[in-house]
N, CA, C and O atoms as a GROMACS GRO file, in nm:
protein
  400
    1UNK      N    1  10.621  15.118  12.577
    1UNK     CA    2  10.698  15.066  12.467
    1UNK      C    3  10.695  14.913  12.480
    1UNK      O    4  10.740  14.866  12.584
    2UNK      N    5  10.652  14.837  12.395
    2UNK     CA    6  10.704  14.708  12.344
    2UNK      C    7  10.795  14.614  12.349
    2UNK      O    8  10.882  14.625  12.262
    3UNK      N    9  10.803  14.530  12.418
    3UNK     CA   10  10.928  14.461  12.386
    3UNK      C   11  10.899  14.305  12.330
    3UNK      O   12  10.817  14.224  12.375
    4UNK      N   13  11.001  14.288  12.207
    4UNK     CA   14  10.972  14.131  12.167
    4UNK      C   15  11.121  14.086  12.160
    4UNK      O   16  11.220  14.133  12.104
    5UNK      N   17  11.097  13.964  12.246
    5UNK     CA   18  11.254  13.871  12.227
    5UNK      C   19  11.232  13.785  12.110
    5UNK      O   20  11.133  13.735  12.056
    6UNK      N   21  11.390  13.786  12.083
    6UNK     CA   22  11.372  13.710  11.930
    6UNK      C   23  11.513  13.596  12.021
    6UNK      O   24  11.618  13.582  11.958
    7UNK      N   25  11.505  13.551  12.111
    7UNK     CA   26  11.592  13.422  12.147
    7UNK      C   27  11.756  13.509  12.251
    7UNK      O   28  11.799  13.504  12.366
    8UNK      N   29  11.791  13.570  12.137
    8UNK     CA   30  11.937  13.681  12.168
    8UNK      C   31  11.905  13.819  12.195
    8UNK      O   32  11.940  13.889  12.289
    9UNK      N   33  11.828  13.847  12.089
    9UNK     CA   34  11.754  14.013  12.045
    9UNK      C   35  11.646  14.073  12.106
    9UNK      O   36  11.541  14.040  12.052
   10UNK      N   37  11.633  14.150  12.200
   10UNK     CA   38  11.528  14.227  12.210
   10UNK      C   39  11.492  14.324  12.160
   10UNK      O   40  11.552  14.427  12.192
   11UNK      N   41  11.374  14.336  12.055
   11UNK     CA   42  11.353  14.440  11.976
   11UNK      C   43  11.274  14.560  12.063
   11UNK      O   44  11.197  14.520  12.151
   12UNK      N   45  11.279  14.619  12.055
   12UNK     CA   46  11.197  14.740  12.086
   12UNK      C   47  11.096  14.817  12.050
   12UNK      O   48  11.147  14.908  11.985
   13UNK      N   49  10.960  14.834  12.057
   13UNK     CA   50  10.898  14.911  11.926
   13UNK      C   51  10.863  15.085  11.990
   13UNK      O   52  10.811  15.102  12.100
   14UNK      N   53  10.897  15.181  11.913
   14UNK     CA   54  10.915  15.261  12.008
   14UNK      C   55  10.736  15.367  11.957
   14UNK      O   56  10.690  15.473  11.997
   15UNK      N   57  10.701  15.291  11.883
   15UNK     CA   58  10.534  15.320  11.840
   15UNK      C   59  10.431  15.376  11.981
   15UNK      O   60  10.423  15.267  12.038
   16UNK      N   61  10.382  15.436  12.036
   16UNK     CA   62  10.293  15.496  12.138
   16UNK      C   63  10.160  15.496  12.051
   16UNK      O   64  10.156  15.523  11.931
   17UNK      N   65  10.026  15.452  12.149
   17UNK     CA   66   9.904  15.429  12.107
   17UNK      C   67   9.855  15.619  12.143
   17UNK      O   68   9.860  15.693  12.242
   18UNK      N   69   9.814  15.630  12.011
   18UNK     CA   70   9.810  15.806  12.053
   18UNK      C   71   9.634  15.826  12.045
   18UNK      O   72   9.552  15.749  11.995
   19UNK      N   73   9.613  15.951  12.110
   19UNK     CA   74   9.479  15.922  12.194
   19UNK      C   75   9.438  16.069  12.121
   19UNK      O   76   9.505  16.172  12.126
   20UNK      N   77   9.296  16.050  12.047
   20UNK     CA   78   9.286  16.173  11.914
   20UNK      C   79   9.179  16.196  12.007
   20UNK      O   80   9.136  16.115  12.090
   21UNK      N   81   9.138  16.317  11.985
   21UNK     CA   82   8.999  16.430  12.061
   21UNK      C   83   8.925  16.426  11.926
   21UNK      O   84   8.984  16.372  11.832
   22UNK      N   85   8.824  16.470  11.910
   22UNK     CA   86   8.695  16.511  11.790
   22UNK      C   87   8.613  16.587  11.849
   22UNK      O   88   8.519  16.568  11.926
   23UNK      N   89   8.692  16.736  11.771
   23UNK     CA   90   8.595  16.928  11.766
   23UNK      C   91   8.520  16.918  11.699
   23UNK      O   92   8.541  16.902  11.579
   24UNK      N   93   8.423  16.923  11.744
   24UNK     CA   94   8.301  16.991  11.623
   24UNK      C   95   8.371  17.113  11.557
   24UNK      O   96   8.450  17.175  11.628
   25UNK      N   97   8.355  17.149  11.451
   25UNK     CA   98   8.351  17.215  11.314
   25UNK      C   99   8.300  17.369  11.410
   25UNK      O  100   8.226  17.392  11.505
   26UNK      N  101   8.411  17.469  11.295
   26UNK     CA  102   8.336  17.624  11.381
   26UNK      C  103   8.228  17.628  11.335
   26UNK      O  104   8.193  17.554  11.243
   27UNK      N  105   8.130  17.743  11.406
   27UNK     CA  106   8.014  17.763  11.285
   27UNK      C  107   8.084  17.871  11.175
   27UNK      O  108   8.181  17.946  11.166
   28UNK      N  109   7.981  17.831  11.109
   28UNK     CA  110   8.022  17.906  10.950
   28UNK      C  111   7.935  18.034  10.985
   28UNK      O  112   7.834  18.039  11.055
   29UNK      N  113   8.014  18.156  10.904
   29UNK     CA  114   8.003  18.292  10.905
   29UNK      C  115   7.919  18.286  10.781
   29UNK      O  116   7.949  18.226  10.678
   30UNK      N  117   7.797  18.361  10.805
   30UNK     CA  118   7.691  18.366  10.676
   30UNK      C  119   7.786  18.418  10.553
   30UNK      O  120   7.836  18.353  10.461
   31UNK      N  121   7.793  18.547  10.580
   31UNK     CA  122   7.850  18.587  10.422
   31UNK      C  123   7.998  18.638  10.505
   31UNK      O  124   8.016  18.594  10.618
   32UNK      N  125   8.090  18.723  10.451
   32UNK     CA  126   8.238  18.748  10.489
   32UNK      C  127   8.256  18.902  10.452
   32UNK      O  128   8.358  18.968  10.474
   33UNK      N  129   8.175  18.934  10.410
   33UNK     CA  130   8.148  19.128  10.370
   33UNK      C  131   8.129  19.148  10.504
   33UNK      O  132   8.047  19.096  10.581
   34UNK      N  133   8.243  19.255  10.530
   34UNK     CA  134   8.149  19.347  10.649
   34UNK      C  135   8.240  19.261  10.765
   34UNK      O  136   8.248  19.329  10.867
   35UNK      N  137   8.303  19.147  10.777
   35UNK     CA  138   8.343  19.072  10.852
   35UNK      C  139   8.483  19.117  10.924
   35UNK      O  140   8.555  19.200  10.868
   36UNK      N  141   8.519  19.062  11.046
   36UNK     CA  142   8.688  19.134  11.088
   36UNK      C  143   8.765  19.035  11.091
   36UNK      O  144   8.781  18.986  11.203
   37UNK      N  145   8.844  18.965  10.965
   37UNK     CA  146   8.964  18.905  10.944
   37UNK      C  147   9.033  18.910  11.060
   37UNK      O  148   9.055  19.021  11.109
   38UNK      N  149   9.088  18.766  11.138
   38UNK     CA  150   9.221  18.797  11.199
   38UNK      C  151   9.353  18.703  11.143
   38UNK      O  152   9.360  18.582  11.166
   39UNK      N  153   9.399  18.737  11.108
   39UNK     CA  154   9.520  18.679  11.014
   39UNK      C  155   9.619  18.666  11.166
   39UNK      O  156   9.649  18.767  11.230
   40UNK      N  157   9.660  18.534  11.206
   40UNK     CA  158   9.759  18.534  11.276
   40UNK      C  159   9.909  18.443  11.206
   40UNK      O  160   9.910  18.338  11.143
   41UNK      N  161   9.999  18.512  11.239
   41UNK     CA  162  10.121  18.504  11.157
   41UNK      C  163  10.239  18.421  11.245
   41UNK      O  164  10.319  18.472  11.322
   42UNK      N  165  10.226  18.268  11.208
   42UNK     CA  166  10.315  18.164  11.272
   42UNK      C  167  10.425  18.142  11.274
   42UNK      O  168  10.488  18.049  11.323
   43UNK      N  169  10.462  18.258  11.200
   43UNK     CA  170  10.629  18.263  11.260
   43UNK      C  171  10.715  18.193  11.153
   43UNK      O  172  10.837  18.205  11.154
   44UNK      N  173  10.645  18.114  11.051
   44UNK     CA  174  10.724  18.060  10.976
   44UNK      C  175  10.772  18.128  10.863
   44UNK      O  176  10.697  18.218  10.824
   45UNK      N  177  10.895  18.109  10.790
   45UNK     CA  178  10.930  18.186  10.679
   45UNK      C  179  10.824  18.210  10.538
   45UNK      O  180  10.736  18.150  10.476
   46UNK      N  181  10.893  18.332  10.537
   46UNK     CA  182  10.766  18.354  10.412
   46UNK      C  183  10.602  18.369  10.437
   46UNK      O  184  10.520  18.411  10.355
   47UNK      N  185  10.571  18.312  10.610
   47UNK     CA  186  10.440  18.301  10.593
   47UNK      C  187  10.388  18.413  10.604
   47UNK      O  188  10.266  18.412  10.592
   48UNK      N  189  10.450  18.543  10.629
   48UNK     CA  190  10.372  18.692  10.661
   48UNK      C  191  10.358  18.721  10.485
   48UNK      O  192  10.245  18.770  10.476
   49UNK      N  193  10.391  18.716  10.405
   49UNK     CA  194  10.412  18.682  10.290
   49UNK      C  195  10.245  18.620  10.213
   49UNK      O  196  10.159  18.675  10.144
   50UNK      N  197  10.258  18.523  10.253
   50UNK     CA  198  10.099  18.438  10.208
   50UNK      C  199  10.029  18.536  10.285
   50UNK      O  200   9.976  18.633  10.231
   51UNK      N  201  10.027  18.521  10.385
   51UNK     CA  202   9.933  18.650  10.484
   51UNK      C  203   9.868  18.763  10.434
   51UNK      O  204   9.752  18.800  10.448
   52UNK      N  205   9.988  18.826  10.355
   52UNK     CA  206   9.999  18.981  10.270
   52UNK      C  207   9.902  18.953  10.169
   52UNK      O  208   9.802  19.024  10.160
   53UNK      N  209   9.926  18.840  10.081
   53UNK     CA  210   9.887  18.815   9.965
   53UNK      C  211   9.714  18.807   9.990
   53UNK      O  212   9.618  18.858   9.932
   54UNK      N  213   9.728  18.717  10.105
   54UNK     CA  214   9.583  18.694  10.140
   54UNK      C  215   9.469  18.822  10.202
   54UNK      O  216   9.348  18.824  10.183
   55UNK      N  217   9.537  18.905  10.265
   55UNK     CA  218   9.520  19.013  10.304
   55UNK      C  219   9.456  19.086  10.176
   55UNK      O  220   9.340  19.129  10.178
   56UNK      N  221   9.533  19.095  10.074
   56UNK     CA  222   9.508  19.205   9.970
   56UNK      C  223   9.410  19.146   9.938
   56UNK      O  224   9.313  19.216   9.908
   57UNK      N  225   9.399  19.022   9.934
   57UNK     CA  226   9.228  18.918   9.834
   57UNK      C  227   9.140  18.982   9.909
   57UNK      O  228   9.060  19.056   9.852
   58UNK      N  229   9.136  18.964  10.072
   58UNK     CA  230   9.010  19.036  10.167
   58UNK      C  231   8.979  19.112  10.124
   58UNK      O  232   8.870  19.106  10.067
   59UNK      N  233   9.068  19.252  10.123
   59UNK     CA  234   9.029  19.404  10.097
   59UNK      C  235   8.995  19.440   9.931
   59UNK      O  236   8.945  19.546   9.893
   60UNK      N  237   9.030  19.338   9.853
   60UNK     CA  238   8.964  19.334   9.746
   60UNK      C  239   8.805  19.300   9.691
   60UNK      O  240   8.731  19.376   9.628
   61UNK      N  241   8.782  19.176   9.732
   61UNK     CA  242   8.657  19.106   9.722
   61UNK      C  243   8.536  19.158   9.848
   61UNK      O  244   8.414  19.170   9.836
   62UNK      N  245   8.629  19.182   9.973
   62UNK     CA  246   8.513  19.261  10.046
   62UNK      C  247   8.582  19.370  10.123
   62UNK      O  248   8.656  19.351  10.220
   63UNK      N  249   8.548  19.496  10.063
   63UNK     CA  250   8.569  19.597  10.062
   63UNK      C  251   8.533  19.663  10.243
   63UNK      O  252   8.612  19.745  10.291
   64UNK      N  253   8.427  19.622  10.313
   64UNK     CA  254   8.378  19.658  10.386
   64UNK      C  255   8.433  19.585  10.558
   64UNK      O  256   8.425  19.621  10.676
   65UNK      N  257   8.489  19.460  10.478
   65UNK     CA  258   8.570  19.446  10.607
   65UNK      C  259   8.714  19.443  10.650
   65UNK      O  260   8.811  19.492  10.591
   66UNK      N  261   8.711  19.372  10.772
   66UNK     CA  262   8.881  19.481  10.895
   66UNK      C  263   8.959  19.347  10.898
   66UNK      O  264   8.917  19.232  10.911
   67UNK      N  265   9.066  19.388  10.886
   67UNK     CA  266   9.167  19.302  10.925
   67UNK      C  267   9.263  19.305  11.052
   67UNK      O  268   9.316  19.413  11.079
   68UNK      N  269   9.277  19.243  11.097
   68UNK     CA  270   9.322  19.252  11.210
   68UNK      C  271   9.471  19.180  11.219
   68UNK      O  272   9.439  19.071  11.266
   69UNK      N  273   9.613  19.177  11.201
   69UNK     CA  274   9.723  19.094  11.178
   69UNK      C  275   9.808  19.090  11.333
   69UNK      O  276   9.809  19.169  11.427
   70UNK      N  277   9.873  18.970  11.312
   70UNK     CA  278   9.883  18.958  11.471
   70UNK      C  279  10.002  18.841  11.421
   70UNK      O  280   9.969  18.778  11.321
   71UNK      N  281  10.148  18.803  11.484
   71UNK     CA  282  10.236  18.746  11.481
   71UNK      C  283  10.281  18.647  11.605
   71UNK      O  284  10.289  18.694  11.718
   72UNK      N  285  10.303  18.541  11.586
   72UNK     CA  286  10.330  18.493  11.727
   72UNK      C  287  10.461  18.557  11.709
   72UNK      O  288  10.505  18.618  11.611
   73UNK      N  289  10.555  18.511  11.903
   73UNK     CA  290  10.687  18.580  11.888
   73UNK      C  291  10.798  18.470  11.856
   73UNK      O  292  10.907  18.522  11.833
   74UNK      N  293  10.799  18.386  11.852
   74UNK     CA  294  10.831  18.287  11.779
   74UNK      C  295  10.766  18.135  11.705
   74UNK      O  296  10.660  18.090  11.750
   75UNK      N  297  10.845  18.058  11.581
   75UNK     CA  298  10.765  17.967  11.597
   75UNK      C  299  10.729  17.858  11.660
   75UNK      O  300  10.645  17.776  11.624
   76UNK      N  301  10.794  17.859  11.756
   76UNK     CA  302  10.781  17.766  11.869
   76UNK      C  303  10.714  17.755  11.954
   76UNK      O  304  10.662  17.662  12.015
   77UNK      N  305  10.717  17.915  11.959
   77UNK     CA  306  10.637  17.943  12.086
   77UNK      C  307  10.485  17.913  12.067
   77UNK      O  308  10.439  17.911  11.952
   78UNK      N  309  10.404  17.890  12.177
   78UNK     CA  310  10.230  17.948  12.165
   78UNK      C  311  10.214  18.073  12.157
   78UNK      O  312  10.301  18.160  12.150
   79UNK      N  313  10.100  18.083  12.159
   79UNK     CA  314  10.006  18.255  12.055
   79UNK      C  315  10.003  18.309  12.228
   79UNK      O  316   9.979  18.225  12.315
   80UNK      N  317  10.025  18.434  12.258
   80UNK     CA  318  10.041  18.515  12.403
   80UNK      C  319   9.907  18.483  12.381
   80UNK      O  320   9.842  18.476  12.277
   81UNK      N  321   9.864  18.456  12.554
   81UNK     CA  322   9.726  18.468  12.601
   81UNK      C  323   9.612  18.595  12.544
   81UNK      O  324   9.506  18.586  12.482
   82UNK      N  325   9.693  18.721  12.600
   82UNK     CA  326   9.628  18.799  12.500
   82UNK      C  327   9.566  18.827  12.400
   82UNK      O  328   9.454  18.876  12.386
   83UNK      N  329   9.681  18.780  12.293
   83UNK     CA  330   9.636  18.821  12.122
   83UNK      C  331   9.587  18.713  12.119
   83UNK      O  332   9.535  18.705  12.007
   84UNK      N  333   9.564  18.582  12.198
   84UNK     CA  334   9.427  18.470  12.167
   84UNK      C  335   9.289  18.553  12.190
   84UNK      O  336   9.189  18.558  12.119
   85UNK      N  337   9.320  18.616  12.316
   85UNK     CA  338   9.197  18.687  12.353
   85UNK      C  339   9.107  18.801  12.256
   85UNK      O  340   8.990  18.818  12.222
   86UNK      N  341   9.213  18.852  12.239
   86UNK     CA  342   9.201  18.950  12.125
   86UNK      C  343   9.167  18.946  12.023
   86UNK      O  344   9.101  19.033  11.966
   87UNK      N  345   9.220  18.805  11.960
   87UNK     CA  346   9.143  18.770  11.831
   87UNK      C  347   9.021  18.708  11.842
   87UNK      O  348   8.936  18.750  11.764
   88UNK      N  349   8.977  18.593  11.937
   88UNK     CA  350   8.861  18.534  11.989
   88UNK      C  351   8.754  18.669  12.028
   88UNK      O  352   8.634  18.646  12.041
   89UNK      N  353   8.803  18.794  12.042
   89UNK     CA  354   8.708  18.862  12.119
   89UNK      C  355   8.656  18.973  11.976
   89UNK      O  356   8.541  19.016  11.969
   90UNK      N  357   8.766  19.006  11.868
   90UNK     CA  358   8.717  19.104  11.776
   90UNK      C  359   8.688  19.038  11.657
   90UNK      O  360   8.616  19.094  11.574
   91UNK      N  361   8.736  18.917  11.637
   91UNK     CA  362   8.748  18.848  11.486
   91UNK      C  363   8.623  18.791  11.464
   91UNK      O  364   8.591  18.717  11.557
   92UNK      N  365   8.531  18.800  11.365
   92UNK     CA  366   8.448  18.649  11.316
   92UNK      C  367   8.519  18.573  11.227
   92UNK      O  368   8.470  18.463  11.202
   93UNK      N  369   8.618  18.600  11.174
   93UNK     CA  370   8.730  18.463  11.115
   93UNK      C  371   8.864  18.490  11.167
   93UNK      O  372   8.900  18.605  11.194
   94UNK      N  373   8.944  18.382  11.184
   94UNK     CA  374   9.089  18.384  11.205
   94UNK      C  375   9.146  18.273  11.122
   94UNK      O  376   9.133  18.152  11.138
   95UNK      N  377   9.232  18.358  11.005
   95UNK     CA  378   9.300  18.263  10.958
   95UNK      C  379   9.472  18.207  11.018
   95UNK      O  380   9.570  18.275  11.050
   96UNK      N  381   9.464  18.145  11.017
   96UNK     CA  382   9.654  18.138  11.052
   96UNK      C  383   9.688  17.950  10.958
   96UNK      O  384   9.623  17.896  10.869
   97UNK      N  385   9.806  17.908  11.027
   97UNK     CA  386   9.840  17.828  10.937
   97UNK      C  387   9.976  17.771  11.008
   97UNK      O  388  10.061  17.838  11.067
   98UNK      N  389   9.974  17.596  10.982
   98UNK     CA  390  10.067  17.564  11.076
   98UNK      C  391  10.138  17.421  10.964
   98UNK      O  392  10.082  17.382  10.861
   99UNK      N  393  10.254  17.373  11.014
   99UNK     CA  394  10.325  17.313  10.908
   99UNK      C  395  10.490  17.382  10.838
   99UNK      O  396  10.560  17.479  10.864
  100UNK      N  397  10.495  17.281  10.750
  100UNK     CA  398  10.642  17.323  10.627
  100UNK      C  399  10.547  17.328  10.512
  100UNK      O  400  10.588  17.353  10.399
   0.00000   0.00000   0.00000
């Protein structure tokens, strides 16, 4: 943290120099027919909701693939080691969703 005297005043700046990483991009899934959705569900209100909605678009437009739905146990919490595993190990997409 910063400090600037102004004579009487010491201001404070409480700003931190924040230190960003750069992921390469997933690879892209050729087509999404035939594919195993994993919808993971962040705990936030309403979001099993969008989930549902989104869910029904899958099983509409491609008939041939699996969905897989999965909830963290709170939203605070991180995703159990497991159902990371689980989805990393059966899914070729995982949607989920983070934010207000």
């Amino acid at each position: 943290m910063a400090t600037t005297t102004t004579g009487f005043l010491d201001l404070l700046d409480p700003t931190a120099d924040v230190e960003t990483t750069n992921y390469p991009l997933a690879k892209r899934v050729d087509s999404l027919d035939g594919k195993v959705f994993g919808l993971l569900d962040n705990g936030k209100s309403n979001f099993n909701n969008l989930l549902s909605d989104f869910e029904e678009i899958i099983k509409e437009k491609f008939p041939s693939s699996t969905v897989i739905r999965r909830r963290k146990p709170t939203v605070a919490a991180a995703v159990p080691p497991d159902t990371m595993k689980e989805l990393l190990e059966k899914c070729d997409v995982i949607v989920t969703g983070l934010g207000d």
